[in-house]
C-alpha positions in Angstrom: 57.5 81.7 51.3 58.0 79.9 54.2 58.4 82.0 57.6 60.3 80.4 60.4 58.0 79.4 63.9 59.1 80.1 67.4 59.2 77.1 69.5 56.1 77.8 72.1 54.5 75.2 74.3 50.6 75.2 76.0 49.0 78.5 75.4 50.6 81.9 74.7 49.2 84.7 75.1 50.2 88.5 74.7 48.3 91.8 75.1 47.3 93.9 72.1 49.5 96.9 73.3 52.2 94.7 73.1 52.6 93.9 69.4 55.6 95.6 69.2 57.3 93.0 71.9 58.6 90.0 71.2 58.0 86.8 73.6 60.9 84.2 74.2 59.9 81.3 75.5 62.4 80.1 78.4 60.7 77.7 80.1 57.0 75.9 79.8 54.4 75.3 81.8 54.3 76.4 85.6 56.3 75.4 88.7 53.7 76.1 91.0 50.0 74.5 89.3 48.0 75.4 92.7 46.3 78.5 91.5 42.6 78.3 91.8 42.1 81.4 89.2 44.7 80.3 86.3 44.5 78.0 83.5 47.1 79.2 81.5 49.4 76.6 81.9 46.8 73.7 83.1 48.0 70.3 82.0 51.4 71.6 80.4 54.0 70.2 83.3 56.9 72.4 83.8 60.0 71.8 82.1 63.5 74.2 80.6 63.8 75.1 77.3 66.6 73.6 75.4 69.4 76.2 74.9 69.6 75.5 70.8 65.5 76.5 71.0 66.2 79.7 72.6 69.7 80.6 70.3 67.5 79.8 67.4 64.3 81.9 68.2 66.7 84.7 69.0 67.7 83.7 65.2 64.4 84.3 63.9 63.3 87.6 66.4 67.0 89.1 64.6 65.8 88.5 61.2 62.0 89.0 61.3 61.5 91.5 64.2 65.0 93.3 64.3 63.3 96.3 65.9 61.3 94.5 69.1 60.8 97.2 71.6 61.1 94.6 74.7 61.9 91.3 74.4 59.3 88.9 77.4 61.0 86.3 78.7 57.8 83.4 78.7 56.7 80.1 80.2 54.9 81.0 83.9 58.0 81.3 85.5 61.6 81.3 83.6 63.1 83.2 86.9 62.8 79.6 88.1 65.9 79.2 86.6 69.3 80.0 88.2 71.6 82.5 86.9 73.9 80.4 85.8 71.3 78.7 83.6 69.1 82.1 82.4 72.8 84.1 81.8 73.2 82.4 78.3 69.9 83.4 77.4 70.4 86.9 79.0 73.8 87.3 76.6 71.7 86.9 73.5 68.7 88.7 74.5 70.7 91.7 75.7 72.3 91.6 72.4 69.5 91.6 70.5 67.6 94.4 72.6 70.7 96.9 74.0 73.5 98.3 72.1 76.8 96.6 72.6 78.4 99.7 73.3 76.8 100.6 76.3 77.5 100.2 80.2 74.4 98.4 80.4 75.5 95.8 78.2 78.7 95.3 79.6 77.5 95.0 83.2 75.2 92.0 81.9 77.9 90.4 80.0 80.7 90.7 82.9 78.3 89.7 85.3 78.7 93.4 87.4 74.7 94.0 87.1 72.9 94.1 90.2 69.3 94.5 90.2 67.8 97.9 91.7 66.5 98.7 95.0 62.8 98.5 95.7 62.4 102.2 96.2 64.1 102.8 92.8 61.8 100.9 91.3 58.7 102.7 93.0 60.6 105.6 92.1 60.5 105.0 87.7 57.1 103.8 88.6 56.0 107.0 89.6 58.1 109.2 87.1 56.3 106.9 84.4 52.4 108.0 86.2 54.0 111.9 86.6 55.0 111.6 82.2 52.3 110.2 80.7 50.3 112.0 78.6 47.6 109.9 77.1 44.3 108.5 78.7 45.3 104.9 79.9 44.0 102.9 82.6 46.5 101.3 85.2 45.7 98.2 87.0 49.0 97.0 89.3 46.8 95.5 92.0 48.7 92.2 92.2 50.2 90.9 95.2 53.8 91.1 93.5 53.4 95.1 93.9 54.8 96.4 97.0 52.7 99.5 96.2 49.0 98.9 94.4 48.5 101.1 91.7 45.0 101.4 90.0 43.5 104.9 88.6 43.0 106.6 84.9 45.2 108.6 84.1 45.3 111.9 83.6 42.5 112.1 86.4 43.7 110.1 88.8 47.2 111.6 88.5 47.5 113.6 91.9 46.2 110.7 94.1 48.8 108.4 92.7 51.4 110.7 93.0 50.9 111.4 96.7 50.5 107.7 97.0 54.0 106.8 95.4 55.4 110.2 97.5 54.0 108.7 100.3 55.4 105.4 100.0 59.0 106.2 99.0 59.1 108.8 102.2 57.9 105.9 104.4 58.8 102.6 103.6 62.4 101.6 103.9 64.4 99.5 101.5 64.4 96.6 103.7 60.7 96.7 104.7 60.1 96.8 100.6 62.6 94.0 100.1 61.3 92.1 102.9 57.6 92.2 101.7 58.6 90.9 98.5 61.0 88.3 99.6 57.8 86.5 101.6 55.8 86.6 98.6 57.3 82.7 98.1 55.9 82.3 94.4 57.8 85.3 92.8 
């Protein structure tokens, strides 16, 4: 038998927790190229993925991995892309990963969806630390965090909590906003 490839360019690489997840490869290689700590992408210039690539990966994740929990967008930066240029690709992904029938879905497709504040976000972030019940390390001490999060949990559990309580009693929506849009490589 003879199983279909996803188109992928350069190196890919995906963590062992995430087996479950599919990747999608939207774009290739890196808009920026600067980093000093990063050769993922080295040598790979950047460049869009063709449209007909993406419909038929989406083809093959349908029929091979019907049941993908997430579905990663892949190539160093595919929110390069406008909207206008990621929303087909949205379309087919969202109707791969969320049920048609929901208002999720239908704010993607009418174009109604609007991404949530910065304090929401800190807010699942923190009901995800508060829920978990396993042993797990967490390591969210990148830049593109407007709160850095590193502990084991459960131990760690109370500190980050105060931290995250502390944080969404203190920082306003704009600062949040702000701090993220000077961080010019997101």
């Amino acid at each position: 038998m003879i199983y279909p490839q996803l188109h992928f360019t350069g190196q890919v690489w995906r963590p062992p927790y995430e087996a479950s997840s599919q990747l999608l490869q939207i774009t290739s290689g890196c808009t920026w190229h600067k980093c000093k700590f990063c050769s993922l992408y080295h040598g790979t210039p950047f460049r869009m993925s063709p449209l007909s690539e993406v419909e038929e990966d989406l083809k093959v994740i349908r029929q091979w991995q019907p049941r993908a929990r997430r579905v990663y967008l892949t190539g160093a930066n595919p929110f390069a892309l406008s909207y206008s240029r990621l929303h087909p690709c949205i379309i087919n992904i969202v109707s791969l990963t969320i049920f048609p029938e929901s208002q999720l879905f239908q704010e993607v497709v009418d174009g109604s969806y609007e991404e949530e504040p910065e304090i929401e976000r800190l807010i699942e972030i923190r009901t995800l630390i508060d829920r978990l019940k396993i042993k797990v390390n967490l390591l969210g001490h990148h830049v593109s965090n407007t709160i850095p999060v590193t502990g084991a949990l459960p131990y760690d559990k109370a500190v980050l909590l105060h931290e995250f309580d502390k944080a969404i009693a203190e920082f306003p929506e704009e600062e949040l906003k702000a701090y993220r849009n000077r961080i010019w490589h997101l």
